[in-house]
DRENDREN-554842 format. One line per 10 residues: number of its first residue (from 1); their letters; for each residue x, y, z of N, C-alpha, C, O, CB. Coordinates in pm, 1 decimal. Glycine has a CB too. Layout:
NUM> A> X,Y,Z,X,Y,Z,X,Y,Z,X,Y,Z,X,Y,Z ~ ...;
***
This chain:
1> XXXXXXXXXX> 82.4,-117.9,0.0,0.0,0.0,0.0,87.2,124.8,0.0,72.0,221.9,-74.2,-93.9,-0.5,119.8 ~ 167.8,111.1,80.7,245.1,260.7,106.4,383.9,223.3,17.1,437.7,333.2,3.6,286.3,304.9,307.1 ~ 446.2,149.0,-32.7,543.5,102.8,-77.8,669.5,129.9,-50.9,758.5,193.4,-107.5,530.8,110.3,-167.1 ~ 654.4,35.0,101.9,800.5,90.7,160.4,840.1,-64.4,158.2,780.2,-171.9,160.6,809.8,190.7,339.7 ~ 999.8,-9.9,151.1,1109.0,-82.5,139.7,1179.9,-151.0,289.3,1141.4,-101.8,395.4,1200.6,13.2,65.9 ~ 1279.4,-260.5,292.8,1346.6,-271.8,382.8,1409.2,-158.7,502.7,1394.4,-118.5,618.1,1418.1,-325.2,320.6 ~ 1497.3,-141.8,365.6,1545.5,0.7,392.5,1495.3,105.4,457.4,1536.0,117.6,572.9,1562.6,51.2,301.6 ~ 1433.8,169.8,426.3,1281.3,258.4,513.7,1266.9,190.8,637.3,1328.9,243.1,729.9,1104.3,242.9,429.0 ~ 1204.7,93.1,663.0,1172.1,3.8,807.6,1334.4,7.3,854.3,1346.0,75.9,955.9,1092.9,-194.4,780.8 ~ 1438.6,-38.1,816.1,1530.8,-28.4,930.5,1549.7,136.7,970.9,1548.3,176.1,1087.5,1680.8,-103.0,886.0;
11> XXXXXXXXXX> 1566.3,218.2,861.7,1543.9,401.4,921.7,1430.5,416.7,994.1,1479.8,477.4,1089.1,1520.6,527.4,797.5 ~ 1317.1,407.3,1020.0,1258.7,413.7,1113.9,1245.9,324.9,1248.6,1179.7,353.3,1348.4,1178.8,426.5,1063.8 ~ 1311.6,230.5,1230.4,1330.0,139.2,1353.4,1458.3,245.8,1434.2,1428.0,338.1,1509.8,1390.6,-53.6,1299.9 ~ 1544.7,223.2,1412.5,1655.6,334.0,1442.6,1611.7,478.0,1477.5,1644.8,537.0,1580.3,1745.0,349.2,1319.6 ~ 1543.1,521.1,1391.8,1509.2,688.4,1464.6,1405.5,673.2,1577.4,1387.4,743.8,1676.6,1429.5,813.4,1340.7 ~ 1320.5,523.4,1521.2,1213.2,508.4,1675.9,1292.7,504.3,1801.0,1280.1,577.8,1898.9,1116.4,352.3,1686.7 ~ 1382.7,400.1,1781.5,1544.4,443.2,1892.9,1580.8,543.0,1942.6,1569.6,573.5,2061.3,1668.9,436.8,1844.3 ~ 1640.8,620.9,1834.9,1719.8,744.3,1891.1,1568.6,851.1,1950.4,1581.6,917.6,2053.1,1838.7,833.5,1732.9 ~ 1464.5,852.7,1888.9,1361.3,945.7,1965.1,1282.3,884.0,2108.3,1270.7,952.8,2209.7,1240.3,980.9,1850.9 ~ 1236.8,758.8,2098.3,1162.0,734.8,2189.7,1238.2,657.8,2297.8,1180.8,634.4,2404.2,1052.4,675.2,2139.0;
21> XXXXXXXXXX> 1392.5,607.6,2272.6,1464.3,493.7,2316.4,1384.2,375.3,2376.3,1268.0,359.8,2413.7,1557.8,538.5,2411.5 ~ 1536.8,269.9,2367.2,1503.1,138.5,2406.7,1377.6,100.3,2501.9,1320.3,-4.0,2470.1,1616.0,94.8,2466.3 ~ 1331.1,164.5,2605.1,1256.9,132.5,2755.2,1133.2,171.4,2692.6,1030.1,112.4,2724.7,1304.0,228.4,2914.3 ~ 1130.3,300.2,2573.5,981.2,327.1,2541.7,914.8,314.2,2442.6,795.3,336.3,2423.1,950.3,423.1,2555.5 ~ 998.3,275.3,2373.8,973.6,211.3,2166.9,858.2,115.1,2189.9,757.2,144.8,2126.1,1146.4,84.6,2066.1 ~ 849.6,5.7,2267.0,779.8,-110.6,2260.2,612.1,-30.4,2284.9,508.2,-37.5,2219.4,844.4,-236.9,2389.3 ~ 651.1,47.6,2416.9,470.9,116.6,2405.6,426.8,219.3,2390.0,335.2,279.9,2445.5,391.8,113.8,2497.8 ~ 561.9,267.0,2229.2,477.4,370.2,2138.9,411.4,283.0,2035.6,303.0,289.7,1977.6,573.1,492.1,2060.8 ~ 512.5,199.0,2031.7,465.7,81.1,1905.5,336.7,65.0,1948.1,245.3,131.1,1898.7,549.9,-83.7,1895.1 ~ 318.8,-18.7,2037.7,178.0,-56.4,2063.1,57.2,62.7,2102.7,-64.2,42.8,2107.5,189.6,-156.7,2180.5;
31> XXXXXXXXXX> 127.7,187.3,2128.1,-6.1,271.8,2153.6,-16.5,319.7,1922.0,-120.4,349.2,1863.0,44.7,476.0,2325.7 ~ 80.0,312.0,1877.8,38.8,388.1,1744.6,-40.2,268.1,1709.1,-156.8,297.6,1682.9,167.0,443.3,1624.2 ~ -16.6,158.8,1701.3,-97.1,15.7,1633.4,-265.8,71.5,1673.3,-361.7,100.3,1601.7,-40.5,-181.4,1740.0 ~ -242.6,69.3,1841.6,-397.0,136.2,1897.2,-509.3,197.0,1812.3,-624.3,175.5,1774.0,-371.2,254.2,1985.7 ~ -378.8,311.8,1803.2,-427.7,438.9,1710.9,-465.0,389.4,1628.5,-579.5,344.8,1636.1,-347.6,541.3,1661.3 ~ -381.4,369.9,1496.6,-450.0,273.4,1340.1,-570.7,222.7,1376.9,-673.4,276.8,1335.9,-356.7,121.2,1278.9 ~ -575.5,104.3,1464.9,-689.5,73.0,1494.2,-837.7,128.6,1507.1,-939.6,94.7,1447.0,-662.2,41.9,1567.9 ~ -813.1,241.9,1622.0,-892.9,331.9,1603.7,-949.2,359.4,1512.4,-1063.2,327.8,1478.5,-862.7,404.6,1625.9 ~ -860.9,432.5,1454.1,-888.8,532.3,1324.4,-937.6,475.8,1229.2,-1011.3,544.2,1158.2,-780.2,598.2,1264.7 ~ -918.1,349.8,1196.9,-987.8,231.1,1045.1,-1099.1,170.1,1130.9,-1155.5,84.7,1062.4,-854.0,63.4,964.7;
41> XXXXXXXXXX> -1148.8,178.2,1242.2,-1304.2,167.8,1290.9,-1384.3,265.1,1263.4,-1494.5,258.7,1208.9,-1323.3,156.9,1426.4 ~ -1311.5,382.1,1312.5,-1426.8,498.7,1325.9,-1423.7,541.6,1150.5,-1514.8,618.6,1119.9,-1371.4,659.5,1459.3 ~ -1364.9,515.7,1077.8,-1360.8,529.3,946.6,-1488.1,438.5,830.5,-1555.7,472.3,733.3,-1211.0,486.0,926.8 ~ -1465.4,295.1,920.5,-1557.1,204.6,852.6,-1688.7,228.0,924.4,-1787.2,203.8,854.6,-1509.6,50.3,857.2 ~ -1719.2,281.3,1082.6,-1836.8,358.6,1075.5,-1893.8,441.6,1034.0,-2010.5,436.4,995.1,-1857.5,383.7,1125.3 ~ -1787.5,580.1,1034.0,-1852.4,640.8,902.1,-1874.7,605.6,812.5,-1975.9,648.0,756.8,-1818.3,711.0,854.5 ~ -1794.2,510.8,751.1,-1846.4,487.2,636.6,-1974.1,456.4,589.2,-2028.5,512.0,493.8,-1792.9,419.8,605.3 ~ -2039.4,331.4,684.5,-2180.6,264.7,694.2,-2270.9,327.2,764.1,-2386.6,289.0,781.4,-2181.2,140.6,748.3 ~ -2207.5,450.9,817.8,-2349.7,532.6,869.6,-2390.2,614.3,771.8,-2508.3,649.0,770.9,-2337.4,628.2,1000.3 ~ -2296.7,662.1,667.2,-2335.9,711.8,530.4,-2446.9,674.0,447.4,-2556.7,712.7,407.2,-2243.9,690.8,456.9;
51> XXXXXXXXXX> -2331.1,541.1,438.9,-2419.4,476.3,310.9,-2565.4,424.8,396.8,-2659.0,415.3,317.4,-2319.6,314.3,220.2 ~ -2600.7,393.0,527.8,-2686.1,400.6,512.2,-2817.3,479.2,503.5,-2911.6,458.7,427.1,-2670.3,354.9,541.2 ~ -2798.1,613.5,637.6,-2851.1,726.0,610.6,-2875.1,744.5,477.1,-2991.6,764.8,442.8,-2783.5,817.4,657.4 ~ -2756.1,740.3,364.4,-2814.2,793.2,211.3,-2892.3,658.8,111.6,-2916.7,667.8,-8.7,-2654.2,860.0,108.7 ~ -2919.3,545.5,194.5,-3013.9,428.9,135.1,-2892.6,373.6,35.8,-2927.6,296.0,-53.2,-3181.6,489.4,42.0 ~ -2775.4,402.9,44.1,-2691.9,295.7,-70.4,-2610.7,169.8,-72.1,-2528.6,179.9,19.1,-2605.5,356.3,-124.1 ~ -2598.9,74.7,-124.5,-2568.1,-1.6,-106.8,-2411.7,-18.9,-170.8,-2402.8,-64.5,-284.8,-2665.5,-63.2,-128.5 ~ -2291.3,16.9,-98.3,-2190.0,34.8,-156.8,-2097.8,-110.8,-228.7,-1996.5,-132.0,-295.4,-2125.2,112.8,-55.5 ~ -2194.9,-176.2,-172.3,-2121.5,-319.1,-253.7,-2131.9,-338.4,-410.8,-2070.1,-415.7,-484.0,-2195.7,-461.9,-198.1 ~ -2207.0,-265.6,-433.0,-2208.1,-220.6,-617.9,-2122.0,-104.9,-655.0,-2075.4,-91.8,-768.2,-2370.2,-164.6,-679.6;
61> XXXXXXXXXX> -2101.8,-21.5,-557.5,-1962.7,32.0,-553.3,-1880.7,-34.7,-548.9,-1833.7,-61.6,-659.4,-1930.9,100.0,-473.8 ~ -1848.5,-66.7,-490.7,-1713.1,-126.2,-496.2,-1641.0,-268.3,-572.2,-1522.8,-301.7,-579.9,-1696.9,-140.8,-371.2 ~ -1768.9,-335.4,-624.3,-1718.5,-391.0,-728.6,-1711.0,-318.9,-842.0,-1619.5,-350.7,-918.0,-1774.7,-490.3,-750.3 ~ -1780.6,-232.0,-874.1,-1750.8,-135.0,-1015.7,-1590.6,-103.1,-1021.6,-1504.9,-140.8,-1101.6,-1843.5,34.1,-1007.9 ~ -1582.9,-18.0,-904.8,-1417.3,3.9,-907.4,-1348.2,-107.6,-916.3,-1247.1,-111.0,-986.5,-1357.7,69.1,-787.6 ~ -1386.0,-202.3,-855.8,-1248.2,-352.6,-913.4,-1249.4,-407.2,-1016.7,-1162.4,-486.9,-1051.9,-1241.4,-491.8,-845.2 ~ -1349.6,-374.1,-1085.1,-1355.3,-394.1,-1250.9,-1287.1,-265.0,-1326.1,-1262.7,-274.8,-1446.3,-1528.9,-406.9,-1308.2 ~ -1255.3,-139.9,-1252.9,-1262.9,-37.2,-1302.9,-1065.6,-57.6,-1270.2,-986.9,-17.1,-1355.7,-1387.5,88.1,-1231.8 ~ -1022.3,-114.1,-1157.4,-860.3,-116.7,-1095.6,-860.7,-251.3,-1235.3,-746.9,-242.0,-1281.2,-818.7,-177.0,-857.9 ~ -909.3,-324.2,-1287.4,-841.3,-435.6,-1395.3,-835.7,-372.3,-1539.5,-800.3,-431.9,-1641.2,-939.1,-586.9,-1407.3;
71> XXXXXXXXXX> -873.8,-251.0,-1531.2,-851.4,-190.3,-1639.2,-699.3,-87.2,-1641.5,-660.2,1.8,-1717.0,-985.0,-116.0,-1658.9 ~ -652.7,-141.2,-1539.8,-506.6,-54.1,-1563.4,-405.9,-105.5,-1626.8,-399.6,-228.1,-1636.4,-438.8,-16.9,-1447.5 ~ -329.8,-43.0,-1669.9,-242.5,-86.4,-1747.4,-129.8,-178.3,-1740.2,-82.8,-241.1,-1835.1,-210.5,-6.9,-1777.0 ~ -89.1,-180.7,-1614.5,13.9,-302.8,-1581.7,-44.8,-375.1,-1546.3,21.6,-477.0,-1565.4,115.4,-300.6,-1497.1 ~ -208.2,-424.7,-1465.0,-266.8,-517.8,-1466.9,-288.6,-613.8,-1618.2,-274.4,-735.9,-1624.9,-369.4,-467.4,-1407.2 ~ -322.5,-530.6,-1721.7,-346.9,-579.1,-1851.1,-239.5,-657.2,-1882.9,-236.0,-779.6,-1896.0,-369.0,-478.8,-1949.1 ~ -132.8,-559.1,-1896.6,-22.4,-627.6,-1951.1,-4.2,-748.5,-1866.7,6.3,-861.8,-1913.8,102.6,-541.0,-1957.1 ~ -0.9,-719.5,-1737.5,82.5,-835.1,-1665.3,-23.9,-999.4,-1693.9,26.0,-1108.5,-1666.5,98.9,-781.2,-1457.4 ~ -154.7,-988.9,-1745.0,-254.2,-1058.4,-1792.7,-212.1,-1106.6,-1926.0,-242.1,-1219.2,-1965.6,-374.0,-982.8,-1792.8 ~ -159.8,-1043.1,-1978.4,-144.8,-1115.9,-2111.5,4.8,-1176.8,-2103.8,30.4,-1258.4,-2192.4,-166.7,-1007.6,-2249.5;
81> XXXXXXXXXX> 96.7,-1151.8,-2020.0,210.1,-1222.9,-2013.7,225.6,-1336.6,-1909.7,326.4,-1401.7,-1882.1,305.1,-1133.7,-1997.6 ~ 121.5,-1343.0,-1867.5,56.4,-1448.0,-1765.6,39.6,-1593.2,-1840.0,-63.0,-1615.0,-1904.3,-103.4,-1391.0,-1712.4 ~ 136.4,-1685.6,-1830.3,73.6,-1828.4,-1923.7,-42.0,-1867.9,-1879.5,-122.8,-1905.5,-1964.3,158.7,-1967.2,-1918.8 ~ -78.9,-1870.1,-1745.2,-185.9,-1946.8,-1677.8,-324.4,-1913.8,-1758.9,-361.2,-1798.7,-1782.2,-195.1,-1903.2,-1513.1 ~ -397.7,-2034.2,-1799.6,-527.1,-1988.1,-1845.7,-591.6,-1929.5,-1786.8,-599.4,-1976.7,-1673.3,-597.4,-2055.3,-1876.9 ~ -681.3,-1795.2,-1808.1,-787.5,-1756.2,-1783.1,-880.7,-1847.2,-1689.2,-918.5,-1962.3,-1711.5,-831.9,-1729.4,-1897.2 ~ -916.3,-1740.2,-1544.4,-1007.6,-1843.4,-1470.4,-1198.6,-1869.5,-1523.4,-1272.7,-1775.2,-1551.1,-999.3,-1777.4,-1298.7 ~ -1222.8,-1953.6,-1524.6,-1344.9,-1982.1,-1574.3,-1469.9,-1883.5,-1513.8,-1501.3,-1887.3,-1394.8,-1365.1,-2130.9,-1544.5 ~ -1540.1,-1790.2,-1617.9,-1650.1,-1770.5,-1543.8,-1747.0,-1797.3,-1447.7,-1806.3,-1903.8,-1464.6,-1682.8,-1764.7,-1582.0 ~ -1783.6,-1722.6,-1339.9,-1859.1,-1755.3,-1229.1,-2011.0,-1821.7,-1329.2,-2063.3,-1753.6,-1417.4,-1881.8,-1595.7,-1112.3;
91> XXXXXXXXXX> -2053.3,-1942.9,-1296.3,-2182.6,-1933.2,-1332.9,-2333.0,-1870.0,-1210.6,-2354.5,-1886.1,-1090.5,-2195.1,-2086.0,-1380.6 ~ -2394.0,-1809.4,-1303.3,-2518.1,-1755.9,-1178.8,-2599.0,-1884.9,-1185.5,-2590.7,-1980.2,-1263.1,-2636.4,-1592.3,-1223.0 ~ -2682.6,-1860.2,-1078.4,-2762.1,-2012.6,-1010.3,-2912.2,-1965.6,-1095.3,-2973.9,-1867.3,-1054.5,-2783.0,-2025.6,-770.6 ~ -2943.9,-2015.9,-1171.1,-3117.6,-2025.8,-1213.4,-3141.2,-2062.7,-1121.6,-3071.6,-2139.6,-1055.2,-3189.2,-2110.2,-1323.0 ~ -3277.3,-2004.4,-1084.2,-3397.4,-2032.0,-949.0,-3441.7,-2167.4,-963.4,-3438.3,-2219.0,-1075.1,-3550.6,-1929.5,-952.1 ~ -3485.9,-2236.1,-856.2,-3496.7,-2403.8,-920.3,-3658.5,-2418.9,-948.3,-3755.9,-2354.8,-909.0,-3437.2,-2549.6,-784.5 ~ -3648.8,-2486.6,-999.2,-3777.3,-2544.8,-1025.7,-3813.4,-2548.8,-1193.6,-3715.9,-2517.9,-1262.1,-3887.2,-2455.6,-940.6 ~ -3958.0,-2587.2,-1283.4,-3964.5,-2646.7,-1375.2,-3931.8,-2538.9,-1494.3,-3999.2,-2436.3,-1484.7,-4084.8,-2716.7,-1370.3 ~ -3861.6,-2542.3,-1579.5,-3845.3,-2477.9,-1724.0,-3752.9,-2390.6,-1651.3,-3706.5,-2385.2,-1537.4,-3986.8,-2403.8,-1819.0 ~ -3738.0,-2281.1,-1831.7,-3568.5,-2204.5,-1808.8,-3591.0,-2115.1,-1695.9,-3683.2,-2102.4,-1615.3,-3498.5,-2094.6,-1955.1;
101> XXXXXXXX> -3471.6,-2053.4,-1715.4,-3500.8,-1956.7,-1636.4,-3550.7,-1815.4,-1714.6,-3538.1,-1791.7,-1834.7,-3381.2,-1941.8,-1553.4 ~ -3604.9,-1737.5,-1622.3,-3712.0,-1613.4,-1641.4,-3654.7,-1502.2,-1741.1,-3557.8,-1440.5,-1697.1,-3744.1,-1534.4,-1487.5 ~ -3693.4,-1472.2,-1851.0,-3660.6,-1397.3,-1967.7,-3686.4,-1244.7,-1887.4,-3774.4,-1214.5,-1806.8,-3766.9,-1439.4,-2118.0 ~ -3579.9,-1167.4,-1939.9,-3553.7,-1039.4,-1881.1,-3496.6,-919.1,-2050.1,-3387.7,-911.9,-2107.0,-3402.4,-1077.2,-1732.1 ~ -3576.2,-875.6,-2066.7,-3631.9,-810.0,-2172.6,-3457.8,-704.7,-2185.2,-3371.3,-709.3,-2272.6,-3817.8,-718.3,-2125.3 ~ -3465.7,-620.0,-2057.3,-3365.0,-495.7,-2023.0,-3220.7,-602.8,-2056.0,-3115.4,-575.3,-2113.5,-3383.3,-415.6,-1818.3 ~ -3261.2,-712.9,-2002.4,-3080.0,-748.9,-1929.5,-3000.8,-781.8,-2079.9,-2878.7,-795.7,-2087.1,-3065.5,-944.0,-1788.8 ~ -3101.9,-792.3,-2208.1,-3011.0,-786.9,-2350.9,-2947.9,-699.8,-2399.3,-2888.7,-718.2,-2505.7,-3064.4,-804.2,-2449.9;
***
């Protein structure tokens, strides 16, 4: 996500050292983890107090965008230089019972 390196993590392990030293590193570490924590709760509540207050259902969001992230360009490429076959389409479940399933005029 953030695209850090080795390198990076040992410079901040070291300056967590030289700023917070040895005796207090361990429970800044664990109070910042806290924090994150925090902060990606009260985030995913907002989030769902949104969407629901505004009646939406963001799970059609958010698959749009992951159809919308396979349209990038090193995804593509890296798809076509990919030997592995293509994974097989999901099939949808027809409703059970007698004859096809239900003709839908729009969905052509």
């Amino acid at each position: 996500m953030f695209d850090i390196g080795i390198g990076e993590i040992i410079v901040l392990a070291i300056l967590g050292l030289v700023v917070f030293g040895p005796e207090r590193l361990p429970k800044a570490a664990a109070d910042a983890g806290r924090l994150v924590r925090q902060l990606r709760g009260m985030a995913s509540g907002a989030r769902k107090d949104l969407a629901d207050s505004a009646g939406v259902d963001l799970s059609d969001a958010k698959d749009a965008l992951r159809d919308i992230a396979d349209l990038h360009p090193r995804r593509i490429v890296s798809s076509l230089m990919n030997d592995e076959p293509e994974p097989k389409p999901k099939r949808t479940q027809t409703p059970k019972g007698d004859g096809p399933a239900p003709f839908d005029p729009d969905a052509t």
